[in-house]
C-alpha positions as CSV (number, residue, x, y, z in Angstrom):
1,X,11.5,0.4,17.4
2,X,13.5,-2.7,16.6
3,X,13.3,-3.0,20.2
4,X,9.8,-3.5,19.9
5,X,9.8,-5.7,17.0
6,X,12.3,-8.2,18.9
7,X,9.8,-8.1,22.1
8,X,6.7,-9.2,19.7
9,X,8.5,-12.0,18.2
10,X,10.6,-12.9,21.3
11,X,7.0,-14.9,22.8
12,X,3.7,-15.5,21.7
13,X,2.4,-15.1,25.3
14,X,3.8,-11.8,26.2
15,X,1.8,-9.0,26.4
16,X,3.7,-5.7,24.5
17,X,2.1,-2.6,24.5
18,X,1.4,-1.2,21.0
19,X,0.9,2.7,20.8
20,X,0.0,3.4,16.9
21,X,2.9,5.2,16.1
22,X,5.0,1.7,17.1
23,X,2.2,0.5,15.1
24,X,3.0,2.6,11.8
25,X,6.6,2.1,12.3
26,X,6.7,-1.5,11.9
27,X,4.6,-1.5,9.5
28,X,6.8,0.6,7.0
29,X,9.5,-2.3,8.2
30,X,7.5,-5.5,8.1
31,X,4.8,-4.9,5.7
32,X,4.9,-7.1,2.2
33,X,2.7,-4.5,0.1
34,X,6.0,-2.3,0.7
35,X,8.6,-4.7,0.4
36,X,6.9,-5.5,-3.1
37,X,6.4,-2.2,-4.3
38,X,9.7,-1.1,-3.2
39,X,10.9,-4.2,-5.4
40,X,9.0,-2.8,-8.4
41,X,10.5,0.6,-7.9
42,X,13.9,-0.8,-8.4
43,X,12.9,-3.1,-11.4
44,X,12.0,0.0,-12.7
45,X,15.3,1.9,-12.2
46,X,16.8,-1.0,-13.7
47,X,14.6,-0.4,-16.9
48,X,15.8,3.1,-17.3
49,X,19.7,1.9,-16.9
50,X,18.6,-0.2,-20.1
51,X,17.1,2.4,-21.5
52,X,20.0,4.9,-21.0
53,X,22.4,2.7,-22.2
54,X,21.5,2.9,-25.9
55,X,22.4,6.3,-26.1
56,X,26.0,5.6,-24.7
57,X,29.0,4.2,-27.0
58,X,29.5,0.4,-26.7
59,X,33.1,-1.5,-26.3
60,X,33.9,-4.9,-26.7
61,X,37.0,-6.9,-26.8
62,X,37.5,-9.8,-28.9
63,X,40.4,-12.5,-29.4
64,X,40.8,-15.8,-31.5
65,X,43.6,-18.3,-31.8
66,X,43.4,-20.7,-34.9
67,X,45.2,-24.1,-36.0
68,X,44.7,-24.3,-39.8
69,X,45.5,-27.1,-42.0
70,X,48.9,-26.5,-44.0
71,X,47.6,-27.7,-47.0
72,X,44.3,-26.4,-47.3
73,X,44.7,-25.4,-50.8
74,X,47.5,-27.9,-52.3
75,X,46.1,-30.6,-55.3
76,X,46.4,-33.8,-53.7
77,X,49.3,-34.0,-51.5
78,X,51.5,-31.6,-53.3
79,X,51.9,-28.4,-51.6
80,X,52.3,-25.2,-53.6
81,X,52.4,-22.9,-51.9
82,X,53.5,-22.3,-48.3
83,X,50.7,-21.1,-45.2
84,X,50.3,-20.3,-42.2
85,X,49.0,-22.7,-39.9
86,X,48.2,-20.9,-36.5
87,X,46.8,-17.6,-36.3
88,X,46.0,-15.5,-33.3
89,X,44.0,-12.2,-33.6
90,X,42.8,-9.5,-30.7
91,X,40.7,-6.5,-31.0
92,X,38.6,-3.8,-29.2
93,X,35.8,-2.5,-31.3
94,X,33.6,0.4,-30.4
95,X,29.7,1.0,-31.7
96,X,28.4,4.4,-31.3
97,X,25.1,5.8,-32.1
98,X,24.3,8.6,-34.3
99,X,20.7,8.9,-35.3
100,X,17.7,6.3,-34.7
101,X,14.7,8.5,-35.4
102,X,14.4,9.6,-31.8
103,X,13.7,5.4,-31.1
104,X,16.0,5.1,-28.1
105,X,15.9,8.7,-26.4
106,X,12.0,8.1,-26.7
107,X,12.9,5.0,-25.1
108,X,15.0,6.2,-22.5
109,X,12.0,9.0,-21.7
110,X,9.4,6.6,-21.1
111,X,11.6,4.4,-19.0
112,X,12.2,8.4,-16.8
113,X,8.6,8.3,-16.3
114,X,8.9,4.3,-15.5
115,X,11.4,5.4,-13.0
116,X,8.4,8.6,-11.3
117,X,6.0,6.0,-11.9
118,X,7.4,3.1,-9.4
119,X,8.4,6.0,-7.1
120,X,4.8,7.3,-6.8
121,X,3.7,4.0,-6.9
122,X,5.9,3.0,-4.2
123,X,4.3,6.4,-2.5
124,X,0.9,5.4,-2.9
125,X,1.6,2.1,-1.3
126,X,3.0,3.5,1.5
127,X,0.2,6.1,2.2
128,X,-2.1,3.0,1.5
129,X,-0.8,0.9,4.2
130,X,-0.2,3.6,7.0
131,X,-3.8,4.5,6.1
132,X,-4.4,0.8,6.7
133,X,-2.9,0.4,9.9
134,X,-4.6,3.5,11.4
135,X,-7.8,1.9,10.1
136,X,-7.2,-1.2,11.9
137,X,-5.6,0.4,15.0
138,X,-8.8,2.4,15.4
139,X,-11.3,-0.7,14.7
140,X,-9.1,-2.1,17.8
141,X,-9.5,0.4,20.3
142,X,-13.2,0.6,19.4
143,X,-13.0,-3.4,20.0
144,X,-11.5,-2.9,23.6
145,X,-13.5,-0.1,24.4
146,X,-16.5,-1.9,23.3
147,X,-15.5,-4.8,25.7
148,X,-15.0,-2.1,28.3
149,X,-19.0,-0.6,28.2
150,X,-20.4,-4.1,28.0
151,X,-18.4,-5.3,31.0
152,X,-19.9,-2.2,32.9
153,X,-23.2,-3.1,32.0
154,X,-22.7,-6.5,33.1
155,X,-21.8,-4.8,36.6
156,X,-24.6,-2.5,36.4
157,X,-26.7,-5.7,35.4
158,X,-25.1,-7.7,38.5
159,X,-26.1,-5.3,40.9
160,X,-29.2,-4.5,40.1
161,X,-29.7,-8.6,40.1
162,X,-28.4,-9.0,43.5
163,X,-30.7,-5.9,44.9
164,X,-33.8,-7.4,43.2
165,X,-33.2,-10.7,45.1
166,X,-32.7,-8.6,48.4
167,X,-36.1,-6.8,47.4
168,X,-37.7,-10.6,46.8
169,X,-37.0,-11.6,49.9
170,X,-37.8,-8.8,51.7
171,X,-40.9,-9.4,49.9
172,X,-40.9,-5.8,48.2
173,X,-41.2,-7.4,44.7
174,X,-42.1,-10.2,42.9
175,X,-40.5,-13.6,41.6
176,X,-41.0,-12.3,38.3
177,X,-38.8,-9.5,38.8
178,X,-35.9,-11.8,39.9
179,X,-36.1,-13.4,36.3
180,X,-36.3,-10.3,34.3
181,X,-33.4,-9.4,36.4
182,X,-31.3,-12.1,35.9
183,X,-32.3,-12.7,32.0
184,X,-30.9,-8.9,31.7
185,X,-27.8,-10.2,33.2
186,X,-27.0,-13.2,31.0
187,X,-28.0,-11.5,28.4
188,X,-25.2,-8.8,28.9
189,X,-22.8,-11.9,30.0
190,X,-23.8,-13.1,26.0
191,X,-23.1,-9.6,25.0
192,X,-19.9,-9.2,26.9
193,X,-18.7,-12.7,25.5
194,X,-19.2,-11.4,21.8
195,X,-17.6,-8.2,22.3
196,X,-14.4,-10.3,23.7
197,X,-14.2,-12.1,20.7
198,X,-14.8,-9.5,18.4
199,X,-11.6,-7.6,20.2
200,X,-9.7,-10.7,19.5
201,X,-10.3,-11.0,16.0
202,X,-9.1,-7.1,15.7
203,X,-6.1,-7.9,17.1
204,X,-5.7,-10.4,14.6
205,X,-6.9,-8.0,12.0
206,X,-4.3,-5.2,12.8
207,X,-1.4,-7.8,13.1
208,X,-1.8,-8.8,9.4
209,X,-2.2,-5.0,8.7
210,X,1.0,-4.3,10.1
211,X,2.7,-7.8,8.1
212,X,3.4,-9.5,11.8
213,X,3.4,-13.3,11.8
214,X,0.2,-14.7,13.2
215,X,0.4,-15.3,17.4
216,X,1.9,-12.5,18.2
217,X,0.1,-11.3,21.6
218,X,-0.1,-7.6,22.2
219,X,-2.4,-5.3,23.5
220,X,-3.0,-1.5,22.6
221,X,-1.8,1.9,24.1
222,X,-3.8,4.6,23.4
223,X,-7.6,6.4,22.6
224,X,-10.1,7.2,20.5
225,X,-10.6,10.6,20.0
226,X,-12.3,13.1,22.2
227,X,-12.4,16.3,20.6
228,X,-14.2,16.6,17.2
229,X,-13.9,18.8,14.5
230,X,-15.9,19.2,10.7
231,X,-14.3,18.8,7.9
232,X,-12.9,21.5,5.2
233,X,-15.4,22.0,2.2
234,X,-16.0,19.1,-0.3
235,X,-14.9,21.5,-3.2
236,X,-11.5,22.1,-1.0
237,X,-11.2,18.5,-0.6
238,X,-11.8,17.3,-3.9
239,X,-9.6,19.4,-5.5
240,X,-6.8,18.9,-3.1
241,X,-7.5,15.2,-4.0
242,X,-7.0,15.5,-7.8
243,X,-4.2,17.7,-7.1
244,X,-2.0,15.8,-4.7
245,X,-3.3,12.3,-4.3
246,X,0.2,9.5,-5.3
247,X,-2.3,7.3,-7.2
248,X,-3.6,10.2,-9.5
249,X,-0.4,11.2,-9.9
250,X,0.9,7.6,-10.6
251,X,-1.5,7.8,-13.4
252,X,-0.6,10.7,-14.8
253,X,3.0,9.2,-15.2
254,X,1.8,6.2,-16.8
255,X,0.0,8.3,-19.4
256,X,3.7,9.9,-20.3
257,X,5.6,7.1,-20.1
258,X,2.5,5.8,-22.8
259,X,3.1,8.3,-24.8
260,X,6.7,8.4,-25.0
261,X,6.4,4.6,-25.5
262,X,4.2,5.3,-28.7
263,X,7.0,8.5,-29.8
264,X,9.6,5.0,-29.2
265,X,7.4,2.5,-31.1
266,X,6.8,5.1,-34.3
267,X,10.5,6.5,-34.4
268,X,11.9,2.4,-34.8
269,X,10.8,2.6,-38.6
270,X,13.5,5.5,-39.3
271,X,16.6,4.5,-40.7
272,X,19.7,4.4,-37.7
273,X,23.1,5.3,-38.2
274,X,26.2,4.2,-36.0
275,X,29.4,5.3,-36.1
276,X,31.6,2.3,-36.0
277,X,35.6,1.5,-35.5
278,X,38.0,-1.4,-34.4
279,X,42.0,-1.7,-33.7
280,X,43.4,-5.2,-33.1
281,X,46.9,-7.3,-34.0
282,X,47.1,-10.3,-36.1
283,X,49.3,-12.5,-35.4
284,X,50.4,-15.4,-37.6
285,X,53.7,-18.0,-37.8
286,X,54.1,-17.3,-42.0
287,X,53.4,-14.4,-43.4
288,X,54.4,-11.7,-40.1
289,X,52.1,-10.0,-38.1
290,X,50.6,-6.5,-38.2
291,X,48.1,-4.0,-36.4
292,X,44.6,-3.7,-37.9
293,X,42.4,-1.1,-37.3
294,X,38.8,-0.3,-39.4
295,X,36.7,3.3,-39.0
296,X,33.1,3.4,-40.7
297,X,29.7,4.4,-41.1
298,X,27.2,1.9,-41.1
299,X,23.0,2.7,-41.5
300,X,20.4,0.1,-41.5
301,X,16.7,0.8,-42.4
302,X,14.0,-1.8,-42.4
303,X,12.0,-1.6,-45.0
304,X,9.6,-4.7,-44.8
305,X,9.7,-6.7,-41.5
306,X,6.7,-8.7,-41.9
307,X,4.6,-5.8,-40.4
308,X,6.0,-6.3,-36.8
309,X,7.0,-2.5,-36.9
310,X,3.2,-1.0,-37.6
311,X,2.0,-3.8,-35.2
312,X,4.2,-2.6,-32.6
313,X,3.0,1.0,-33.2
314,X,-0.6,-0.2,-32.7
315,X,0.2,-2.0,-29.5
316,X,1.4,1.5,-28.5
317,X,-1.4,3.9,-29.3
318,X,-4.0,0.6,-27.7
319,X,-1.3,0.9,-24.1
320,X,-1.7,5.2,-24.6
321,X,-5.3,4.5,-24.5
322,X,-5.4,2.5,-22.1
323,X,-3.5,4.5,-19.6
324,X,-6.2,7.4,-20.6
325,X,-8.7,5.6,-19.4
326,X,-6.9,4.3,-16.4
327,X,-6.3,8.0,-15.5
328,X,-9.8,8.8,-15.8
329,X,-10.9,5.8,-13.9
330,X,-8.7,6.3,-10.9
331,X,-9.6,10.6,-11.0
332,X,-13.2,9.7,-10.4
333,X,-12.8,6.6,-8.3
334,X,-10.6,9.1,-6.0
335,X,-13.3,11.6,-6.5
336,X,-16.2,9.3,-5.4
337,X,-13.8,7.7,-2.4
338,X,-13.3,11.4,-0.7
339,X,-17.1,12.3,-1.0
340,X,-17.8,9.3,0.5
341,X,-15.0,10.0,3.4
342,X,-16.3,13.4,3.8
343,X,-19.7,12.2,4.4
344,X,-18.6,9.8,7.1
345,X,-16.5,12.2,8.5
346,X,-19.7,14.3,8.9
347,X,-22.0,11.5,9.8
348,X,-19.7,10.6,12.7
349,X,-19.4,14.1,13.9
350,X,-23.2,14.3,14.5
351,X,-23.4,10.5,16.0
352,X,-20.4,11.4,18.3
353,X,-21.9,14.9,19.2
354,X,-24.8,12.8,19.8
355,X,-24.2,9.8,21.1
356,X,-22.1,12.1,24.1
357,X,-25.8,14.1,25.4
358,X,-27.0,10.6,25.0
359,X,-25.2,9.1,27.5
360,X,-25.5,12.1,29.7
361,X,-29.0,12.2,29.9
362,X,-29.4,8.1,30.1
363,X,-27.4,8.5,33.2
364,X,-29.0,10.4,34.3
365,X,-32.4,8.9,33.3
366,X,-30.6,5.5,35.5
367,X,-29.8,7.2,38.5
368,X,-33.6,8.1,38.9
369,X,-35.1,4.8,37.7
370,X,-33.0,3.1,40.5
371,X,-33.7,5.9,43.3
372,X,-37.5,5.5,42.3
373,X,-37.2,1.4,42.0
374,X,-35.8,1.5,45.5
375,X,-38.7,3.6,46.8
376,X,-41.3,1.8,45.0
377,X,-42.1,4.1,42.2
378,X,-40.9,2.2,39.6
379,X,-40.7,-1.0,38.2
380,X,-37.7,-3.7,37.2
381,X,-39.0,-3.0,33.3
382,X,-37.8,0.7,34.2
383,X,-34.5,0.2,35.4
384,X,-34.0,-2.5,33.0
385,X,-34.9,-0.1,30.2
386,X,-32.7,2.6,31.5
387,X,-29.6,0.3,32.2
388,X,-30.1,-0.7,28.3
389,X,-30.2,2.6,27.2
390,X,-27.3,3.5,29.2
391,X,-25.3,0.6,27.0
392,X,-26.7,1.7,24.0
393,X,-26.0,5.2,24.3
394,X,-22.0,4.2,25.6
395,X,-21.7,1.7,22.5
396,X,-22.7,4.5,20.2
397,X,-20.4,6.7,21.4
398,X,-17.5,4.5,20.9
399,X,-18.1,3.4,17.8
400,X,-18.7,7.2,16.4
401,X,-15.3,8.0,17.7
402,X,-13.6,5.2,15.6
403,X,-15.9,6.0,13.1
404,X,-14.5,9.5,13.3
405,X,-11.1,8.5,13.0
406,X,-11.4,6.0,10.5
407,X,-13.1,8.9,8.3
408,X,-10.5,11.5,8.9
409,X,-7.4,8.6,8.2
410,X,-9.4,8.2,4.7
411,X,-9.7,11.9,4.0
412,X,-5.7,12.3,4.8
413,X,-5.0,9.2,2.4
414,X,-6.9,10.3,-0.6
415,X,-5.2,13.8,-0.1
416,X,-1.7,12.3,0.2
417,X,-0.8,13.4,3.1
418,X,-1.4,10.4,6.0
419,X,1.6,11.4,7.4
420,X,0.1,14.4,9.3
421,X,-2.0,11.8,10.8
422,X,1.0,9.5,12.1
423,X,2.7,12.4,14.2
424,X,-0.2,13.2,15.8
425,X,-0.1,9.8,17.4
426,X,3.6,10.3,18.6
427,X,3.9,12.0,21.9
């Protein structure tokens, strides 16, 4: 795959095939949505290492040389008594907690669900842009296969112009025939033009899906699909939704890590206790020198801060509410997103299913307006006719394939599970 990555930025004008699973691949390389989440999943690890590290003893070393004035406490410049006048001093000292009010293992929780959080995040973002990519992939084949029917209309519309000038001057038909005929056939040069354009712009579209640098030229490898199945029932669906979908369940984190915040916030007005202890030398050029060493208890409890500790608490429960409502936000948005899906999904089964008699029977419907044109049954108007339903008929059916796959990629991302999706484009 790197392979493929070095041929896309190796020129700008050379053509590399693009199947969508080389599609999918760089994208979980190149894209930034993932190189930001992923950054936010390790600022989140980082959190809980903070976190964790109030609950673990703390060690410090610390070490002092002094010059002292001899003498510092003589009466004018008689000295009475002698001092020392350098000191040196080294210690380690250790802190050890005992009991905050549950404050830092609260703490250290919420930062745990931090940690699930960024990962489902991180998930979610990944599902997200594969679901993208697909997305895009699909809008570009339905581009190129778009350009594909309006070029053979333009044929169709090409011959069919050239045999109505052979008819003209055989004198079988009329002059006015000849313009119909070639009005039809600029008119699908216009068409063909736009659909050209319109494949170019998906191009550009699925490039900054995938996070390549714009001018990257490529073209696609593969289909739309051919075969068409319904979808599972919307009760089935929705409740595999609420049940496995990474931003519900992102959500659901957030609400813990709320409320663990709030247990964190209400345990800091508890009195703490630490157990505490020191060993150093002092060392000193009157007066000797000797080990030190200091074991203790010390508790500190805040009884008035200026009301920082209540307002803290408050900003708690308002973030615990918050992520409620953010729960129930994204529940339903992902609820009315899969309907939605599922109805598409439907909606494109029955256009595909038929949009395919369609261009059977328009065919078919061609084939006889030209046999009877050339006998002198029928007029240009009903070849004409035919020819556009024939490119009607071929348009619709390519754009309720990609319709259909764009609906089942949505379907697979709300349920979590777009990976199912990406190895059925691999070989």
């Amino acid at each position: 795959m790197l392979l493929v990555l070095a041929g896309l930025a190796s020129s700008a004008a050379a053509d590399q095939r693009l199947t969508l699973a080389q599609a999918l691949d760089l994208a979980l390389r190149e894209n930034p949505n993932l190189g930001a989440a992923s950054a936010r999943s390790l600022e989140a690890e980082a959190d809980y290492a903070i976190a964790a590290a109030g609950l673990l003893p703390r060690v410090a070393a610390n070490a002092s040389v002094n010059r002292l004035n001899e003498d510092r406490l003589s009466l004018g410049n008689a000295s009475s008594t002698a001092l020392h006048t350098r000191e040196s001093f080294g210690e380690m000292t250790g802190r050890q907690l005992l009991f905050d009010g549950g404050k830092t293992s609260a703490s250290k929780s919420a930062a745990q669900r931090g940690v699930e959080a960024g990962r489902m995040g991180f998930q979610a973002t990944r599902d997200e842009t594969v679901y993208r990519v697909s997305q895009a992939f699909a809008r570009a084949l339905d581009a190129r296969d778009t350009v594909r029917v309006a070029a053979s209309a333009l044929k169709r519309q090409q011959a069919f112009e050239t045999l109505t000038s052979d008819f003209f001057k055989a004198g079988k038909t009329t002059r006015l025939d000849v313009l119909k005929a070639e009005a039809a056939r600029l008119d699908a040069e216009r068409v063909l033009a736009n659909a050209q354009e319109a494949e170019k712009m998906s191009v550009v579209s699925l490039a900054q899906a995938i996070g390549l640098r714009p001018g990257l030229a490529f073209s696609l490898e593969g289909e739309l699909p051919g075969r068409f199945e319904a979808p599972s029932p919307d009760d089935e669906m929705l409740h595999t939704a609420s049940a496995r979908n990474p931003d519900v369940k992102q959500a659901q984190l957030q609400l813990a890590q709320a409320e663990e915040s709030l247990r964190s916030a209400q345990a800091a007005r508890k009195p703490e206790l630490a157990l505490l202890g020191s060993y150093g030398y002092r060392e000193r050029d009157i007066g000797g020198s000797a080990p030190e060493w200091i074991v203790g208890l010390a508790g500190t409890w805040t009884l008035y801060d200026g009301g920082a500790l209540p307002a803290q608490s408050e900003k708690a429960r308002a973030r615990l509410s918050q992520a409620r409502e953010a729960g129930r936000s994204v529940d339903l948005e992902v609820q009315t997103l899969m309907k939605d899906a599922l109805r598409a999904w439907r909606t494109a089964l029955n256009d595909a299913r038929a949009s395919a008699k369609l261009v059977e029977a328009n065919s078919e419907s061609l084939k006889a307006a030209e046999v009877l044109y050339r006998s002198g049954k029928a007029t240009v108007l009903d070849v004409l006719t035919a020819q556009a339903d024939l490119a009607r008929a071929e348009g619709a059916q390519v754009r309720a394939a990609a319709d259909y796959a764009v609906a089942r990629y949505a379907v697979a991302r709300l349920v979590g599970n777009p990976l199912e999706l990406e190895s059925e484009s691999k070989p």
